[in-house]
N, C-alpha and C positions, 0 to 999 in steps of 0.2 A: 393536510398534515399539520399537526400542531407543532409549533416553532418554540419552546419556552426558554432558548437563550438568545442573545443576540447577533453572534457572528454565523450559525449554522445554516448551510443553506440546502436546497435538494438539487442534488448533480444528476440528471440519465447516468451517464458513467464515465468511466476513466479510460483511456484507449490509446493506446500507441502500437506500428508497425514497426516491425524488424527489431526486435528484442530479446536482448543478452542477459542472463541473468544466471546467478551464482547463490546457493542456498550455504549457510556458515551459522557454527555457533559459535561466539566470542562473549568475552566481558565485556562491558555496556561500556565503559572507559576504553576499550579498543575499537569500537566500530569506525570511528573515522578512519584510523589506520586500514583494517579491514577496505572500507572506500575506496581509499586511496589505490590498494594493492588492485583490485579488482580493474578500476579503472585503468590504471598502468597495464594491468595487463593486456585488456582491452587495444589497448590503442598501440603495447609494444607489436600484437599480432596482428598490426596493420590495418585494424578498422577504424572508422571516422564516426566520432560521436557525435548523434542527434539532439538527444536530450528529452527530457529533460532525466536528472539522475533521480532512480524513486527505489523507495525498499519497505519490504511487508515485514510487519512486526507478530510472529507466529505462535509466539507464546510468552503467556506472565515469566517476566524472568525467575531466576531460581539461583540461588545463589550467585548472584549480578550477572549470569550468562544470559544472553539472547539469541532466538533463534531468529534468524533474518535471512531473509532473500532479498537478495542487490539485485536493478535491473537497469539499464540504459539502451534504450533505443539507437539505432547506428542507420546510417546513408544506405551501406549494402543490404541486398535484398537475401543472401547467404550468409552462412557462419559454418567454420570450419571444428564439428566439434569435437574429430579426433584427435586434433591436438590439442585441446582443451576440453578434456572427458569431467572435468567437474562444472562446465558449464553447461549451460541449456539455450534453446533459440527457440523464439518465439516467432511468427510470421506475424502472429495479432496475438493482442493480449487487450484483454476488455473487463472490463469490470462492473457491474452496475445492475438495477441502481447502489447510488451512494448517497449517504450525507455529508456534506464538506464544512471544517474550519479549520482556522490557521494558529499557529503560534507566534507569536512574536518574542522574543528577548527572552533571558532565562527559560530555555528551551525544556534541560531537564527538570525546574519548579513545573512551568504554566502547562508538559504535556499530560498531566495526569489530569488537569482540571480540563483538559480538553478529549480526553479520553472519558471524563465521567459524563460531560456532557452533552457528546456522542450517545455513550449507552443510554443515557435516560431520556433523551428524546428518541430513540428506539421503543424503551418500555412504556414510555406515553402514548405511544401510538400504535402498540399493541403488534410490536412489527418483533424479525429476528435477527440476529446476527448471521452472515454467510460468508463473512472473507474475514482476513484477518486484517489490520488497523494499515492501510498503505499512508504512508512517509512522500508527499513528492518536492523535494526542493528545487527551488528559484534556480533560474538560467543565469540569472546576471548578479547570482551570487545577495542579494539582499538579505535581510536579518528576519527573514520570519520560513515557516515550511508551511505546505497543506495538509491534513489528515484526513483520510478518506474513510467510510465505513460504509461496507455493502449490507443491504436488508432484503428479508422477505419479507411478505405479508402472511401472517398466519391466516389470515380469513378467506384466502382463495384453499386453502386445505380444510377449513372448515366446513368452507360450501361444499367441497367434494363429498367431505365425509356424511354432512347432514342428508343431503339427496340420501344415501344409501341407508341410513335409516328409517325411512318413511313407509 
């Protein structure tokens, strides 16, 4: 695979067990809040956070709203999700492949430049997009996040389709 920026690197994928998550649409100036709620809630219903905290970024926003899925991984192997009907439980959640880089400092300047150069090492390498943009921040709280971006290869559906024309 051709590499033409500096921090990007190629992941298998992204995977965590026992995963809680909550799909939301908010103003992009509220999602911390958002965070916050979700995780509170989390841990008021008695579950024990693993970590690390991550959220997919599901659509260009649109009038500053975003669509996002929060997710955190927890100790228990269960999640009770009748009393919490607007969340979800994962046993595994996987993702991959991906391409990975981070952000450091001025989060909302430097993620667009890390978002562009995500897609164009996709388009250089003739690959597609399959998931949406995962977000996964530091455990110990440091000043940068990861960004994840899951790809296909369009050339294994090439080859499918060429056999069938011959």
């Amino acid at each position: 695979m051709k590499i033409s920026f500096q921090n990007i690197q190629v992941e298998e994928k992204i995977a965590f067990q026992n995963v809680i998550s909550q799909r939301k649409q908010v103003h992009y100036k509220k999602m911390d809040g958002a965070f916050q709620k979700f995780i509170s809630i989390v841990v008021a219903s008695g579950y024990h956070l693993k970590g690390p905290y991550f959220y997919s970024l599901n659509n260009a926003p649109i009038d500053e709203i975003v669509d996002i899925e929060m997710f955190i991984p927890i100790y228990e192997n269960c999640f009770d999700t009748k009393n919490l009907a607007t969340f979800n439980y994962h046993t595994y959640f996987e993702v991959g492949p991906v391409l990975k880089n981070s952000v450091t400092e001025s989060f909302e300047k430097n993620t667009e430049q890390v978002y562009a150069e995500l897609l164009a090492t996709l388009e250089i390498n003739d690959l597609e997009i399959n998931t949406p943009f995962f977000h996964i921040l530091p455990r110990d709280k440091a000043k940068y996040t990861y960004i994840y971006l899951g790809y296909t290869s369009n050339s294994l559906f090439l080859k499918d389709t060429e056999g069938e024309r011959e």
